[in-house]
N, C-alpha and C positions, 0 to 999 in steps of 0.2 A: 556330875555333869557328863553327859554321853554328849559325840559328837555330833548327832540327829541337834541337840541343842544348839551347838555352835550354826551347823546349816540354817535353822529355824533362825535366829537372831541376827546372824552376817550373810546371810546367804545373796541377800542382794543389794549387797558391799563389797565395794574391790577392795577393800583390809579392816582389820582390827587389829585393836594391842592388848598386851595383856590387863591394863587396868579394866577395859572393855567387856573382858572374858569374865574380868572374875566379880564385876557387880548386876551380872548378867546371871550369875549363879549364884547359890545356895552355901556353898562352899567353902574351905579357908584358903588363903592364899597357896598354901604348900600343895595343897590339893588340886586347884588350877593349874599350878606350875607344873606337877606332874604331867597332869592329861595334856598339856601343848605340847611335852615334850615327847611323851608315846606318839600322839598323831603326826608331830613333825616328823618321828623316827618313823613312823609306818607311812611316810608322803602322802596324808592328808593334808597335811598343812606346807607353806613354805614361807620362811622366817627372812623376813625381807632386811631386818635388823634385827639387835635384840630386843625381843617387848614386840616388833610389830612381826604380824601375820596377814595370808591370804590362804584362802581353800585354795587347793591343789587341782586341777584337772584328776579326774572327768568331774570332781565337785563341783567343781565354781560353774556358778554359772555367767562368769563371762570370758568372755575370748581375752585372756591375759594379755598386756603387754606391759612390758616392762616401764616404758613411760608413766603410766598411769600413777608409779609408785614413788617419781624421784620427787616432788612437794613434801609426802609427808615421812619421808624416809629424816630429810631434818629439813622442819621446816622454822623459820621463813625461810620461801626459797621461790626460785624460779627457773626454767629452762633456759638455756642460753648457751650463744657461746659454740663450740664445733657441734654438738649435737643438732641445735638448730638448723645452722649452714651447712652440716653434711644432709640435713632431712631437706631440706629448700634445693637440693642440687649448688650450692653455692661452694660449696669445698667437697666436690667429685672424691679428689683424693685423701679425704678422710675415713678411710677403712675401717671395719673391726680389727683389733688388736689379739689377733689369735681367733681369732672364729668369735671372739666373745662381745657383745654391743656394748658400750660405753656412752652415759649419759650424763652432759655437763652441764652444772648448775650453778648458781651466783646467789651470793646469802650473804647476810652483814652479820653472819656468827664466825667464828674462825671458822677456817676451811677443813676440809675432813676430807675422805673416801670412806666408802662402802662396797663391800662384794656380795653378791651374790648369786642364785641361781639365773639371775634374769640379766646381770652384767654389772657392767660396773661404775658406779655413781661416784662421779666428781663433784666439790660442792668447793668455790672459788671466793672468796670476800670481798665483797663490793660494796663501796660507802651506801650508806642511804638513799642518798641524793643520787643517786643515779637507776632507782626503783622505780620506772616506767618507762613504758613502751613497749609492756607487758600485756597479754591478751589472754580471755579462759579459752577452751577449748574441752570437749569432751574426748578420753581416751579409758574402756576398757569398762565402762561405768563410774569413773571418776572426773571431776571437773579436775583439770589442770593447768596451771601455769605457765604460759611458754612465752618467750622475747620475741618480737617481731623480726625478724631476718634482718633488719637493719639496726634495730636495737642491738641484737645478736653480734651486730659485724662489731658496734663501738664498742659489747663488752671483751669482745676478743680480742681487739687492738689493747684497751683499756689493761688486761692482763697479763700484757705478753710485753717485756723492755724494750726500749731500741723505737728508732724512728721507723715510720711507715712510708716507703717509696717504691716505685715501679718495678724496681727488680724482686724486694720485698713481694709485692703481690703477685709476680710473675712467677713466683718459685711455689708459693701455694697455689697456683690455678683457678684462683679465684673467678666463677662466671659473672663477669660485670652486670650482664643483660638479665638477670635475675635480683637487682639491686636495684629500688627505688633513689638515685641520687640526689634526688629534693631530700626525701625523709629521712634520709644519712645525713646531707648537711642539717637541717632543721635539728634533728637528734643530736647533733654533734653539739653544735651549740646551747644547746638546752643542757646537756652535760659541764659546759663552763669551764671546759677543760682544753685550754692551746692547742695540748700538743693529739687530740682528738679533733677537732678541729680542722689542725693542720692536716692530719690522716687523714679527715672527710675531703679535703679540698684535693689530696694529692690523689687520692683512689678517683674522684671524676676523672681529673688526669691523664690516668690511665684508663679509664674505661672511656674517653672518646665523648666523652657525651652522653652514653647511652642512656635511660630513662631521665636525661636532666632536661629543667624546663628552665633553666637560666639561660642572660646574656651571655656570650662570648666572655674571656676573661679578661679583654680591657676597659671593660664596664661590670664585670661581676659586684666589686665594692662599691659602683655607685647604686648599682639596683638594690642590691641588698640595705642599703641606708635609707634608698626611697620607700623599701616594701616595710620598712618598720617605722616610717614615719607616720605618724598618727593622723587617724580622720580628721580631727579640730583642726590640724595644724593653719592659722591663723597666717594670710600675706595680706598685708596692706597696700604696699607698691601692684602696680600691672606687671611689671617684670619677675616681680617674686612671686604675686600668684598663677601667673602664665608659664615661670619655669618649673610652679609647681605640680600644675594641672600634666603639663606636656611632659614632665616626666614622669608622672602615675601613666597616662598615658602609652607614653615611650617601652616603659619596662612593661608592659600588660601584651603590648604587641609583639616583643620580642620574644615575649615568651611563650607565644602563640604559633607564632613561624619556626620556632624553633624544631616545634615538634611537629607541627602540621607540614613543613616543606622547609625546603634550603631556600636561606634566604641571605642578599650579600649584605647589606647595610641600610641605614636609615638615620636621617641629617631632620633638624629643625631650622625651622626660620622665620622670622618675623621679631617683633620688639622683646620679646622675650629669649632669643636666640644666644645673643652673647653674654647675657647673665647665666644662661643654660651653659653653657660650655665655660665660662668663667670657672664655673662650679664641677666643671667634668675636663680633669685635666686631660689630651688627648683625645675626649669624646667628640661628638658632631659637632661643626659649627657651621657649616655651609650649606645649601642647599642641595639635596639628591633623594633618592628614592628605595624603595622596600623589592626587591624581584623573588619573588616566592614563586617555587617549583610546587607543580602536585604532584608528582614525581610518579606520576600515572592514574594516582587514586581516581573513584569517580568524586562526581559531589557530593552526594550521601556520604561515603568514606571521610572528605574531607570535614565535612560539615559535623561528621560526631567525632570528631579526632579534636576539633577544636571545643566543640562543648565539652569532651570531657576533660579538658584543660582548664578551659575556664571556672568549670565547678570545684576542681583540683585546689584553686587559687582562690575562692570561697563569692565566684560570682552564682549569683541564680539564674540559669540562663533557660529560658522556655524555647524550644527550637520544631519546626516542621518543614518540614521537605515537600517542594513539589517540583516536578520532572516539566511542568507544564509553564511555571511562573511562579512570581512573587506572590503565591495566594495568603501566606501567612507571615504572621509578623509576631514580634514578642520585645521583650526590655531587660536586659543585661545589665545586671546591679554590679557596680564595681567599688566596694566600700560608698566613699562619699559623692564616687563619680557612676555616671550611666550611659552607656553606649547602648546605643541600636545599631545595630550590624545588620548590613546585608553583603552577602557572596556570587559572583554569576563565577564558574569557574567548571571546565570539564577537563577528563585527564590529560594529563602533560599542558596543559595552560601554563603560561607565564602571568603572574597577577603583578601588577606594578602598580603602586602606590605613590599619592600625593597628599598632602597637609594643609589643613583651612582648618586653621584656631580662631578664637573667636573669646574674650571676654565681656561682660557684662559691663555696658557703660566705656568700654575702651573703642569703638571701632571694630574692625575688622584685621588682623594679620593672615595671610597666606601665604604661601609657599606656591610658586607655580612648576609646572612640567609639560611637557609637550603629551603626554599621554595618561593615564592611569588613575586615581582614584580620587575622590575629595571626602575631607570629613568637616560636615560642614554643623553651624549653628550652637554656639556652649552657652546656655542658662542658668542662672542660680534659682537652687531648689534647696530649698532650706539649708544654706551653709553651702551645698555641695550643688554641683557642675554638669550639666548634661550634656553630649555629646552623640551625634549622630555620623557613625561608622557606615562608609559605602566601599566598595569593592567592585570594582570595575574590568571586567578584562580589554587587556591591551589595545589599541588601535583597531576597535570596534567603534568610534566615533562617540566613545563616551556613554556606552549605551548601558543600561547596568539592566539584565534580568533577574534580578534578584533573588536570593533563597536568605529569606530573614532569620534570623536565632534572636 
């Protein structure tokens, strides 16, 4: 076997191993094992483990990187963990350890290390059950395995003892603003694990809010109950489907303002009001309103800041813009419930909000206010609820020029 063969057969593969090599040849095994071992001594080859290989520069023809090779160095395996977070800018201060690159991985086989030319491969054991939120990627001409940045963040907490608190994060430098905090709590709990969990809740915490599209945290546990409460969910009474409807509702808009502008609060009211707050110890029970800042954006700004929220939270929302008027219109699927939205709003507006619920066969409940918005008319549509969302700017005499989504 000359190494003109090995080029010919792996030449456009970022590795082989030796079983690869030698039913690739003619050969006996001894015979193989020689010739890897000349080419690796004359740096043709470089021995990634024992049994694996890659052509060497100027051979290969691909631009090496060392990532390409941490999967099948042992695999099952996946990227994870500081390597991720130092690559995402998320742990700055995770340096090379001596000039030399260090890449970390998580595998449900005992944990091992590897050296070599290209750096040095950690491999950390992680149950089963916590094998996603993993994504491919191409690196080097190889498909590879890597953890989402926020997968990444729970396998690092997940490996390392001790609770996870503010000063804890403060002392790694963690960049918050680089962290999805929905997909961190979501992932956290998909893992099933408290004291992950707990870390996802205390890291928001600490990062302020930033990427989170939750309530405030004296409703965080009721929204969270609401957002996993099932489409069918079945009320018989007006109070129980009216507290059910208004707080799909409720939690939909908070999570809208959240991110779209600062917003102070928001109260329900009508027949469903004190079953609603029965049910939300210290949440709304009175009457008040929504004050959403645009905090300069224009309307375009505003208007895709909130669709891309709402598609985030798995609505369909069809949206156009016109500078001129309400030329377009569209229908905002919210699970079993459906809002039409319209926005009149230009930078630094104040948008003030008002509430007009509405069930089927009940009359009419609303909420009144000297200014600001109505969302007026709820229909049953097979099971589920329609809702017509307006947005009005302030002491404009009620006037809405609308930009529908």
């Amino acid at each position: 076997m000359k190494f003109k063969d090995i080029l010919h057969h792996f030449g456009y593969q970022p590795w082989f191993d030796y079983e690869m090599a030698w039913l690739a040849s003619d050969e006996t095994e001894e015979c193989v094992h020689t010739e890897l071992y000349r080419w690796r001594k004359a740096g043709k080859l470089i021995e990634l483990r024992r049994g694996l290989f890659c052509i060497a520069p100027p051979w290969s023809r691909y631009v090496l990187d060392g990532s390409a090779f941490a999967n099948p160095i042992y695999p099952p395996s996946y990227l994870s963990g500081e390597w991720v977070l130092r690559r995402a800018g998320i742990l700055p201060a995770a340096d090379k350890a001596g000039g030399q690159a260090s890449y970390s991985s998580a595998t449900p086989r005992p944990a091992r290390s590897f050296e070599n030319p290209f750096g040095r491969y950690q491999y950390d054991i992680l149950p089963k059950d916590l094998f996603f939120g993993v994504r491919k990627e191409g690196s080097g001409g190889a498909v590879i395995y890597v953890a989402e940045p926020e997968k990444a963040l729970l396998d690092y907490w997940f490996l390392r003892k001790g609770e996870w608190d503010t000063a804890r994060f403060e002392a790694l430098g963690i960049d918050a603003s680089r962290i999805d905090a929905e997909k961190l709590l979501r992932y956290a709990e998909a893992a099933g694990r408290p004291r992950l969990i707990k870390a996802a809740k205390a890291f928001i915490r600490y990062s302020g809010g930033i990427g989170l599209r939750l309530p405030p945290p004296l409703l965080s546990s009721h929204y969270l109950r609401a957002e996993m409460a099932a489409e069918a969910l079945a009320m018989e009474s007006l109070d129980d489907r009216g507290s059910y409807l208004l707080d799909r509702l409720y939690s939909i808009l908070l999570r809208i303002f959240h991110e779209a502008g600062a917003f102070s609060r928001i109260a329900l009211c009508g027949p469903a009001a004190a079953h609603y707050a029965a049910q939300t110890p210290g949440g709304p029970s009175s009457l008040d309103f929504v004050r959403l800042e645009t905090k300069g954006y224009s309307p375009e700004q505003w208007l895709f800041k909130v669709k891309k929220y709402l598609a985030f939270m798995g609505i369909e929302a069809r949206m156009a813009f016109s500078k001129k008027g309400a030329e377009h219109s569209g229908l905002v699927k919210v699970y079993g419930l459906a809002a039409e939205t319209g926005l009149s709003a230009s930078p630094g507006d104040a948008i003030v909000l008002r509430l007009r619920f509405s069930a089927p066969g009940s009359g009419q409940a609303e909420s009144e206010g000297s200014t600001g918005f109505s969302i007026a008319s709820a229909q049953m549509e097979r099971g589920g609820e329609r809702f017509a969302i307006r947005y009005v700017q302030p002491e404009v005499d009620n006037r809405s020029q609308a930009v529908n989504i």
